[in-house]
Legacy VTK file of the C-alpha trace (Angstrom):
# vtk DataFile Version 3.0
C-alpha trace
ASCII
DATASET POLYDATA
POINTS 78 float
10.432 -90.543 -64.571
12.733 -87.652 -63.888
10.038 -85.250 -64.722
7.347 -87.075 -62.034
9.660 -86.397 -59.219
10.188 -83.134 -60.128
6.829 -82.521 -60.280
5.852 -84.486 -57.150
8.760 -82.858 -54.958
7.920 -79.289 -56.518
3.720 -79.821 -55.514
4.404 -80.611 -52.175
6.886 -77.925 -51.919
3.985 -75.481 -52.756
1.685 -77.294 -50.474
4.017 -77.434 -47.224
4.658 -73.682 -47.958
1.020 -72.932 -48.193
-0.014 -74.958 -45.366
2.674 -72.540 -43.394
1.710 -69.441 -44.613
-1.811 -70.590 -42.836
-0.912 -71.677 -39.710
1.554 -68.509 -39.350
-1.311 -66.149 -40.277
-3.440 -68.059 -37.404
-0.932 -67.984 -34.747
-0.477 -64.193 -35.529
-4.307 -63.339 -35.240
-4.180 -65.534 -31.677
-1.340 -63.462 -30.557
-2.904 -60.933 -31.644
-6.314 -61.351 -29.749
-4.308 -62.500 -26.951
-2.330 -59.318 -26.629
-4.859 -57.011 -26.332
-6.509 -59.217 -24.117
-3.713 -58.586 -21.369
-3.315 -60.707 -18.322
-6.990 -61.162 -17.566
-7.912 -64.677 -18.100
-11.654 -63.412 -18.721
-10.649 -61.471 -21.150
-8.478 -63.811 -23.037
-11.467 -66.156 -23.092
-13.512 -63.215 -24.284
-11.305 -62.197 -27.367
-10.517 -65.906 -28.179
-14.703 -65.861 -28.530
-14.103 -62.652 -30.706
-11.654 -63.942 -32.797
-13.878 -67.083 -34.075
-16.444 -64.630 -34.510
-14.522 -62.518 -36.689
-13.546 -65.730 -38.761
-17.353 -67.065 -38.826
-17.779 -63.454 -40.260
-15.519 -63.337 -42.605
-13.665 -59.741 -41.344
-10.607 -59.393 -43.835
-7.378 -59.565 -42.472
-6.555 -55.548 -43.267
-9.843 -54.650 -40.964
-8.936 -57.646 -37.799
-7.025 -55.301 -35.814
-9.769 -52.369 -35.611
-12.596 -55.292 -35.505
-10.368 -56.710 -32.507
-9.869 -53.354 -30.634
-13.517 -52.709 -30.878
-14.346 -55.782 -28.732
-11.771 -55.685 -26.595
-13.455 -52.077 -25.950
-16.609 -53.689 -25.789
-15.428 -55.884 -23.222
-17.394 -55.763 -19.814
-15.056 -54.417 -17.028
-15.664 -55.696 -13.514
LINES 1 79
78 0 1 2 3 4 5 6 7 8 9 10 11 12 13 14 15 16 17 18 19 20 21 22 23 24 25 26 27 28 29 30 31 32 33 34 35 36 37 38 39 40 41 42 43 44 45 46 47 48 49 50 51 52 53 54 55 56 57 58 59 60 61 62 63 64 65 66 67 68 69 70 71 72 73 74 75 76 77
């Protein structure tokens, strides 16, 4: 019985750490959109559109920040 708990206690562990690691990595690819986006609430919009793009494409983490930059670039200035 000892060993179950263990084990239980030790898989959830894991799984609240992983689950963390995600959300962290999100909230850091937001912030990330969000700060090159500036104050411009067009803009923010804009790169918050980007950044779902990049994730419905599949653009690796290590290549985000240059795929980011690139729209923000791209973005149409009034």
């Amino acid at each position: 019985m000892d060993y179950l708990i263990i084990f239980v206690t030790t898989v959830a562990g894991l799984y609240f750490h992983g689950w963390l690691y995600v959300r962290i990595r999100r909230w850091m690819d937001h912030d990330l959109a969000l700060s090159l986006a500036g104050k411009d609430e067009g803009k923010r919009a804009f790169m918050l559109e980007r950044l779902a793009e990049a994730r419905a494409r599949k653009i690796k983490r290590r290549d985000l920040p240059q795929w980011l930059e690139a729209a923000a670039a791209g973005y149409p200035a009034r």
